[in-house]
N, C-alpha and C positions, 0 to 999 in steps of 0.2 A: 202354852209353855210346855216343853218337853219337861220329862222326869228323869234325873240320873241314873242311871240302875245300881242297886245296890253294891255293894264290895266289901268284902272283909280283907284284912290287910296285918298278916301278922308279924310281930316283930319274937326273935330270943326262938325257946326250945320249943318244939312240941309237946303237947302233955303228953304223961306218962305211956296213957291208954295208945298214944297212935305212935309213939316208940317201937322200934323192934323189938322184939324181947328174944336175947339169947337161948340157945339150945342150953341147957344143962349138959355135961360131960363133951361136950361137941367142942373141941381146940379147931382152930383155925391158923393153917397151915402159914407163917410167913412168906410173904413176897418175896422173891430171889429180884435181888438189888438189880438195874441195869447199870451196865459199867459205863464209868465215867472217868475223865480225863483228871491226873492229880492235881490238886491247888497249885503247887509248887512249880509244876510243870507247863499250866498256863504263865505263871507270873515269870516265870522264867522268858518263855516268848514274848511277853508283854515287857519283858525289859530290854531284847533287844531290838523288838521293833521302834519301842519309845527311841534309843539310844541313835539308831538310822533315822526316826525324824528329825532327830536334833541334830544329824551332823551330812544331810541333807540342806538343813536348812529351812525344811518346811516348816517346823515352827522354830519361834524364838530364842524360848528357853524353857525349863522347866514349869517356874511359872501360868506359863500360857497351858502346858498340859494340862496342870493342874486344876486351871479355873477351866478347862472345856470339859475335863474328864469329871469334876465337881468332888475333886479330892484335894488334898491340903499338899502345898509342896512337896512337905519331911513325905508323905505317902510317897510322893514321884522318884523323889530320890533313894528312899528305901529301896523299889524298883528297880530300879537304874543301876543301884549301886552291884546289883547281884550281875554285872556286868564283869565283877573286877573278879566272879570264879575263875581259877583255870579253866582252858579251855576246852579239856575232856571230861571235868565238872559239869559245864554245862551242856555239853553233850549227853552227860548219862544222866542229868534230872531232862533232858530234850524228848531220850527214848523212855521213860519211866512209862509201862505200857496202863492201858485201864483197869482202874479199879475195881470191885464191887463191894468192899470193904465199907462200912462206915466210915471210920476217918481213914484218911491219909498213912499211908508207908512213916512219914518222916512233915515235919512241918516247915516251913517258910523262914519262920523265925530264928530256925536251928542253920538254915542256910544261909541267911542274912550272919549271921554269926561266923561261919565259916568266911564269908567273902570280908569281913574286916583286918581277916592277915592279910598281906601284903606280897608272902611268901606263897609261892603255891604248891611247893614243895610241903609245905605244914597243911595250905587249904585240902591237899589230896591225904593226908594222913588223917584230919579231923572228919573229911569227908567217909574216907575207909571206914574208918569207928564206927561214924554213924551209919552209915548200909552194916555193917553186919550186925548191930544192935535190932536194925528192920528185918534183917534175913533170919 
């Protein structure tokens, strides 16, 4: 009969002793962010790509996104809805260029707000506001 060879096997933190132990006065310089693309300005694409499948044909309905993307309808349509920006709205959350900021210029939610008028004469004044609150 062979014999196992030993093994240690450990779970959680290292003890103290095999820790790093920091320089005293020595800061550590932060990482300069890589830029990244804005939330807003993906979900912007992501609405109207969803909106050309649905009127394609290739899927059914929202529904069907929803359960293959494995989000809840209201999400899909949230999406979708930012369809109803004017249309030099969504043009300039299209070009909003990258980031390196931690958050975001302007949020999702503020735009989902704007595309509930109806009006896009008012979507471009609420939209104004808000870019120069960001600039």
């Amino acid at each position: 009969m062979t014999r196992a060879p030993d093994m240690t096997v450990s779970f959680g933190r290292p003890p103290k002793r095999a820790r790093k132990q920091k320089k005293k006065g020595a800061k550590r310089e932060p990482e300069p962010r890589p830029p990244r693309v804005p939330h807003v300005r993906r979900i912007m694409a992501l609405a109207i790509r969803l909106e050309d499948l649905l009127d394609s044909g290739l899927v059914a309905n929202q529904a069907e996104i929803a359960k293959a993307a494995g989000v809840t309808t209201a999400r899909v349509s949230q999406i979708i809805n930012l369809n109803r920006l004017a249309p030099d709205i969504q043009q300039a959350i299209l070009e909003l260029g990258p980031t390196t900021e931690k958050t975001d210029p302007f949020l999702e939610r503020q735009v989902r707000e704007i595309a509930t008028h109806i009006n896009w004469a008012r979507q471009r004044k609420q939209f104004k506001k808000l870019m120069s609150r960001v600039l």
